[in-house]
C-alpha positions as CSV (number, residue, x, y, z in Angstrom):
1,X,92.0,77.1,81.4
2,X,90.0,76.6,84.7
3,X,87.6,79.5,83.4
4,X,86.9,77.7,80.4
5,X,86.2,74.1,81.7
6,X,84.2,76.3,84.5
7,X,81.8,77.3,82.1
8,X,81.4,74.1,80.3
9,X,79.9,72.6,83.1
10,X,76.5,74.5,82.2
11,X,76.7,73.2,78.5
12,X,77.5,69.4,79.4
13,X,74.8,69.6,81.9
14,X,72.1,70.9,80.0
15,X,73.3,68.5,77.6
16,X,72.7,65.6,79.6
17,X,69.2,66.2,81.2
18,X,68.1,66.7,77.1
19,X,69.7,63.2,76.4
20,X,68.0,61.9,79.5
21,X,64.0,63.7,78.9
22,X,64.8,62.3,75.1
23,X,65.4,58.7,75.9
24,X,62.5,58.8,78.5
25,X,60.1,60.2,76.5
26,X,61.1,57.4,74.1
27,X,60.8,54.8,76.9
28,X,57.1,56.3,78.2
29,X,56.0,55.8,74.3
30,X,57.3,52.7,73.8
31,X,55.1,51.6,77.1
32,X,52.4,53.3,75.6
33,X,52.4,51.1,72.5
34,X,53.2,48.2,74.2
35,X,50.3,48.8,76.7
36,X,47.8,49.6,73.7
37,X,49.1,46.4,72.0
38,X,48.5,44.0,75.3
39,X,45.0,45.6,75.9
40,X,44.1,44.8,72.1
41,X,44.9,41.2,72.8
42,X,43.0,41.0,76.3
43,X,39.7,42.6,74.3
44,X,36.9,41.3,72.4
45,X,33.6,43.2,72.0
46,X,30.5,40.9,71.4
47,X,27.6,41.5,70.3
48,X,24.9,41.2,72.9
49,X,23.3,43.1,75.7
50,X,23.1,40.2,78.2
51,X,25.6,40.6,81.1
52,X,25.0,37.4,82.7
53,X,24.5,35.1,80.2
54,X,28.0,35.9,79.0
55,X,29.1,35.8,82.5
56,X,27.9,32.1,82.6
57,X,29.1,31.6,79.3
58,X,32.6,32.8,80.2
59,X,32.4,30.5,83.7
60,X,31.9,27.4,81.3
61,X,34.2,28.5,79.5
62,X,37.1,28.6,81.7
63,X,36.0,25.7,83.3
64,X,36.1,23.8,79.9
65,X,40.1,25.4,79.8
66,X,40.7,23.8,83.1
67,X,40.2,26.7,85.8
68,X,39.0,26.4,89.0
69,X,36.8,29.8,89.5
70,X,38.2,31.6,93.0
71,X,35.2,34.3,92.5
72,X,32.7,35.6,90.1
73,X,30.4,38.6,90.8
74,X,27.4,39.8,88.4
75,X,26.9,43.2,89.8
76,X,30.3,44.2,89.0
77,X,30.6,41.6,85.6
78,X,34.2,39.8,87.2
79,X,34.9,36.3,87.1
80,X,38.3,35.3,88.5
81,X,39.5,32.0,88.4
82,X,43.0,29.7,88.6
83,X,44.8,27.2,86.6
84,X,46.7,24.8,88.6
85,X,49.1,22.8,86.4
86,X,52.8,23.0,86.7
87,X,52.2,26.6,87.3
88,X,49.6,29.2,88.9
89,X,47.7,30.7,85.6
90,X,45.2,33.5,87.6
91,X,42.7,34.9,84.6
92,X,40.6,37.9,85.7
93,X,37.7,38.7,82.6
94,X,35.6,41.5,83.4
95,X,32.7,42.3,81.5
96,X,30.9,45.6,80.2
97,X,28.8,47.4,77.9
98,X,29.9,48.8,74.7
99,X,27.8,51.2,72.9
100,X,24.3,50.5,72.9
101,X,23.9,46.6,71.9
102,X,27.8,45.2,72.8
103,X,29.3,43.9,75.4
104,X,33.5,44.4,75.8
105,X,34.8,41.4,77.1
106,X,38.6,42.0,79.0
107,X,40.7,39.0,80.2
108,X,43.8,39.7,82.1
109,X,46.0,36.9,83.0
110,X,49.3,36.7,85.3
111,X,51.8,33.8,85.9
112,X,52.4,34.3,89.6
113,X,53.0,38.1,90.2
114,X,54.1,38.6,86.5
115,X,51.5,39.7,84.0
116,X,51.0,37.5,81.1
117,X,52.1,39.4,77.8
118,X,51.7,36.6,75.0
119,X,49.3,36.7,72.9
120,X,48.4,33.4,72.9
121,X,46.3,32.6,75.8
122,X,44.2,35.2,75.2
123,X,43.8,34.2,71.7
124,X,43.1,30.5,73.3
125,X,40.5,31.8,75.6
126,X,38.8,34.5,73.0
127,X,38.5,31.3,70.9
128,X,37.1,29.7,73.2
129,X,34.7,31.8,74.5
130,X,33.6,32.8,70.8
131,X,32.7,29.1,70.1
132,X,30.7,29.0,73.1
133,X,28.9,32.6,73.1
134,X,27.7,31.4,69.2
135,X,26.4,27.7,71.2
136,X,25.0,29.7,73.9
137,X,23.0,32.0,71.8
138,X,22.3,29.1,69.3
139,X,21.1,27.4,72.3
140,X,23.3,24.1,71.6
141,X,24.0,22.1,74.5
């Protein structure tokens, strides 16, 4: 009897490392999908060529939403800024090209130390920020 429970112990633990890569595996792809979802709602791609007009565009932009800007850097196409009201809202939107005659537009937002995964204040912002890209290049005051 202690023969045959002896080598079971090979089977069961084979057994268990497959169930465990399996459900990992599952896990890593369901991050993946997540991950590929979040990024499609932190992106927009506009087109235009011209860094630092959006760059201005997007610091009026926030600024219309309520943020303070902490920081904001041409060279590198970054604005960071902060939303003080009831809670710390920190918004990072970087800025680069896109093919020949776009710019990609990424916003990426955190309450405190946790990323933001709703969709809606992104949506908000890319809202905004469409409204006043078509002003800007419209030149509308």
């Amino acid at each position: 009897m202690k023969n045959k429970i002896c080598s079971l112990i090979p089977l069961f633990t084979l057994l268990i490392v497959l169930i465990g890569c399996a459900t990992t595996q599952q896990r890593l792809l369901d991050s993946d999908q997540n991950q590929l979802q979040l990024r499609s709602f932190q992106s927009r791609a506009f087109d235009t060529t011209e860094k630092t007009t959006t760059l201005r565009t997007i610091i009026a932009t926030l600024q219309d939403l309520g943020f303070v800007i902490d920081k904001a850097d041409d060279i590198l196409g970054t604005v960071s800024a902060t939303k003080l009201n009831y809670y710390s809202l920190k918004i990072t939107v970087s800025v680069r090209p896109r093919g020949e005659s776009q710019l990609l537009v990424r916003a990426n937002a955190q309450y405190g130390v946790h990323p933001v995964t709703d969709p809606k204040p992104y949506q908000d912002f890319f809202i905004a920020l469409e409204k006043s890209m078509f002003l800007t290049a419209h030149e509308v005051d």
